[in-house]
C-alpha positions in Angstrom: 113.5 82.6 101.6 112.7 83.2 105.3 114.9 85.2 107.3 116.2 81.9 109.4 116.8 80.6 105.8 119.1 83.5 104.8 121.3 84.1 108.1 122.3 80.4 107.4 122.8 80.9 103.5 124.4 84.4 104.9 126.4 82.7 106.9 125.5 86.0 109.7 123.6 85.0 113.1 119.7 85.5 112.9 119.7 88.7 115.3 122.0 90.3 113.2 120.0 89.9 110.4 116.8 90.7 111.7 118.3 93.8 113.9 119.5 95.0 110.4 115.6 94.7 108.9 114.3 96.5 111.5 116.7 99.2 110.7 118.3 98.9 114.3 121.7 98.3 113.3 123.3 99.1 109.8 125.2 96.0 108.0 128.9 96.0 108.0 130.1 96.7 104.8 131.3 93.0 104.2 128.3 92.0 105.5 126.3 94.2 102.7 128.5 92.6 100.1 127.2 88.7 101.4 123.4 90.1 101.5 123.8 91.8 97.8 125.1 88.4 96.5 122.0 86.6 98.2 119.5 88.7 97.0 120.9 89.9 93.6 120.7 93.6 95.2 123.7 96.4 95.4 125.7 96.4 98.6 124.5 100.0 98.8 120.7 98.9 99.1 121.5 97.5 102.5 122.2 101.3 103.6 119.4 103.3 101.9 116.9 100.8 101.8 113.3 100.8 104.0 112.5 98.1 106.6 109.7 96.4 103.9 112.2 96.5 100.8 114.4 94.4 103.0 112.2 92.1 103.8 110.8 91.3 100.2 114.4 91.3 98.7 115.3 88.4 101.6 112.0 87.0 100.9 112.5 87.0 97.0 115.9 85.8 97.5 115.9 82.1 96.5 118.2 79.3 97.9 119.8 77.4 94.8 121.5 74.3 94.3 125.6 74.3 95.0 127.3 76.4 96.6 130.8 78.0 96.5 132.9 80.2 99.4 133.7 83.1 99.3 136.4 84.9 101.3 135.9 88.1 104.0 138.0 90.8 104.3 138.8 88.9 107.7 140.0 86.2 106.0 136.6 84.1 107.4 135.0 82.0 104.3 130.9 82.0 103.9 129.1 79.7 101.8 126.6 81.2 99.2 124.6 79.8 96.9 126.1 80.0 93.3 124.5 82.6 91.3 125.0 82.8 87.4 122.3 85.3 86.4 122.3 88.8 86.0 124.8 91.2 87.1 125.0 89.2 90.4 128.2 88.2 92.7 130.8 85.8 91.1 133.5 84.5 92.7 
């Protein structure tokens, strides 16, 4: 998906996320949470990773049918899309 594509399915403003790929700002670590459900990735990649892992793993990321909410620490609900494969996020 396209980086416009994944602050909406991120549910995170566009600046933010492309701020965060060009290694200019580090996620918060809700925020890291969100991006590792998208993308199938560890919370922790969104830390260690470089600036072209980031983009392939947004770009690799794919936008699936449904969608559920999931709940911040802030109380703030995101959609994401629902993802049943792999070791990836459940709600």
């Amino acid at each position: 998906m396209t980086q416009p594509q994944f602050a909406i399915e991120s549910g995170y403003a566009l600046s933010y996320i492309s701020k965060i790929v060009r290694k200019t700002r580090r996620p918060s670590w809700d925020a890291a949470e969100i991006f590792a459900a998208l993308t199938g990735t560890d919370p922790a990649f969104w830390f260690t990773s470089e600036k072209t892992d980031i983009k392939l793993a947004i770009r690799r990321a794919k936008h699936e049918e449904g969608t559920e909410n999931i709940t911040r620490e802030n109380g703030s609900e995101n959609q994401i899309s629902n993802k049943t494969d792999d070791n990836r996020y459940h709600t």
